[in-house]
N, C-alpha and C positions, 0 to 999 in steps of 0.2 A: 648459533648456526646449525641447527639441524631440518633435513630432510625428512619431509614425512611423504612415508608412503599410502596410499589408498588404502584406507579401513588400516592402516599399521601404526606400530609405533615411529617417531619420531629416530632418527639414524643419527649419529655426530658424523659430520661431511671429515673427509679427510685430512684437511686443515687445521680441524677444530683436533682430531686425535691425537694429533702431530705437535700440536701447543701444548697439548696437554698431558704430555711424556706417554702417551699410548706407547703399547711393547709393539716392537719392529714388526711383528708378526701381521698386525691391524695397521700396519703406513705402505702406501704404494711404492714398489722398490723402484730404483731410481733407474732413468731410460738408458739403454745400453750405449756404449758410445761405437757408433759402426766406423769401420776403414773408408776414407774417405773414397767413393767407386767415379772412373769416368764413364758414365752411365752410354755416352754416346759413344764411344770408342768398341762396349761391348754388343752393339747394335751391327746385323748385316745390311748390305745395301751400298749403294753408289753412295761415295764418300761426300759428293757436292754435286750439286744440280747447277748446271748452267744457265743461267737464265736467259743470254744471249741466245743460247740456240734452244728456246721454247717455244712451240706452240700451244695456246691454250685451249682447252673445252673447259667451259664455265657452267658451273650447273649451280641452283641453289642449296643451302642449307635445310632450308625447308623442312619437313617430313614427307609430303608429297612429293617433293623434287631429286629425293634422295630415294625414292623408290619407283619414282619410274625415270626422270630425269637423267642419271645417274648411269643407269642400265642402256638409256637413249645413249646417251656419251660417248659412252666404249665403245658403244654398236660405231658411231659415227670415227672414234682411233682407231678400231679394225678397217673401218672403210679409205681412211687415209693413208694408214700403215700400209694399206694391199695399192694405194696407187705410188705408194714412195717405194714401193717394193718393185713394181711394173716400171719406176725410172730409175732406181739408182742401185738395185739388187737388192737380196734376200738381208743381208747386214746390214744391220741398224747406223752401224759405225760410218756407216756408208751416206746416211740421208743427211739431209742440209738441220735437219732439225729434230728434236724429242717431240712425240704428241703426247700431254699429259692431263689428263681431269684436275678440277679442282674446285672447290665452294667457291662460290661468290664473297662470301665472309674475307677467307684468305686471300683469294686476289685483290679488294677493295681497300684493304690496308697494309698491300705491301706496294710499296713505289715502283720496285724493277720488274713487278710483273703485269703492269699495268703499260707497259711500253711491249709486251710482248704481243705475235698474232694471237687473236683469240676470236675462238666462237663458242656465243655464250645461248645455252639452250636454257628453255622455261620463260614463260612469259613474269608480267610484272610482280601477279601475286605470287609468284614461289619464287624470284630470282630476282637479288638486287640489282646487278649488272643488269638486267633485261630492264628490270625499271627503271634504272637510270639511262637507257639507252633508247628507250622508247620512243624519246620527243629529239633524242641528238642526231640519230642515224636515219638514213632514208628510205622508204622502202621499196624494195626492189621487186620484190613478189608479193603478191595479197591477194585471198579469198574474202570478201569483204566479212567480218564478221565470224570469221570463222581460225585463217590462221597465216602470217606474216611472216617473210622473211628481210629480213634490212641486213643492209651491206651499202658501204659507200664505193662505188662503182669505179670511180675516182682512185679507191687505195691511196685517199691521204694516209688515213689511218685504215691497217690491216685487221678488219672487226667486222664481223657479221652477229646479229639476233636470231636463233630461229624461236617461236611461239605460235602456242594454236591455245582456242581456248577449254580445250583438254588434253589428256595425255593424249586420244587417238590423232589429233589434230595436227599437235606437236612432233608427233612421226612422221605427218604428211611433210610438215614444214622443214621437218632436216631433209626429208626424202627428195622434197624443192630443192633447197640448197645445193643437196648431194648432183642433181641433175644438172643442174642449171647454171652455179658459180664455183663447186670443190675446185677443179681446174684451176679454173685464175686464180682462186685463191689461194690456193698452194704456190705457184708460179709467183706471187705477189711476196707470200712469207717468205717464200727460198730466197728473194731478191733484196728483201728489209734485212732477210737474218745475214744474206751472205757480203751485204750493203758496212753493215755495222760492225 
């Protein structure tokens, strides 16, 4: 059992020194043993998330989505935040609900966040939530070929799409939403979340 290096001689692997009463000095010393740490305990931040009072922005994992998507998101929590702020006041503590970003990845494989409001931005190729949502939800708004907004008008389920078929597009289509359905849709969430 030895190791050769390029143009070198041949190395006895570790193993092999260790068998072979090599002086301690040539054996790898042995791993330290650490305190055991509660890694989450020495972490700041809200100690639990409620998921009851969640609304979600879904964006994809993507690379693409994660760099313009992503930045769309916020834009669109800031624009929510500012109309929970115009009904319920300046304190968070105050709104029916958290607005929070999040991948498509994480929302798709957790059970209780897939019962929450969500609006999920990026169309199919960068956002799974968009692609599985594609052929489920109706749409409400459309530039034919260009860029979609879906929402069920209804609020069986508390879920809107927006996508265009670029990043600029995709500004247009939150910029729809923002105009055209943020209201009820908010009104819709406060009434599931404050329902539940």
């Amino acid at each position: 059992m030895t190791r050769r290096r390029r143009g070198g001689r041949g190395i006895p692997s570790l193993a092999l020194r260790a068998r072979c009463g090599a002086p301690a000095a040539h054996r790898r010393p042995a791993p330290a043993r650490l305190a055991r740490i509660d890694h989450l305990s020495l972490q700041p931040g809200p100690p639990e998330i409620d998921t009851d009072r969640l609304l979600l922005i879904v964006t994809g994992a993507h690379l693409r989505a994660e760099s313009a998507d992503r930045p769309l998101a916020y834009h669109l929590r800031d624009r929510i935040f500012e109309e929970l702020c115009r009904r319920c006041g300046v304190d968070e503590g105050d709104h029916p609900f958290t607005v929070m970003v999040c991948s498509d990845v994480w929302y798709l494989n957790n059970d209780d966040l897939r019962d929450c409001p969500t609006i999920s931005i990026g169309g199919p190729g960068v956002n799974a939530l968009g692609a599985f949502l594609a052929d489920k939800l109706p749409s409400a708004f459309v530039v034919e070929d260009v860029l979609m907004v879906q929402i069920d008008l209804d609020y069986d389920d508390v879920i809107a799409s927006c996508w265009g078929v670029d990043h600029t597009t995709t500004v247009a289509a939150v910029d729809a939403f923002c105009e055209k359905y943020l209201v009820q849709f908010i009104d819709e969430a406060t009434r599931r979340i404050e329902t539940a």
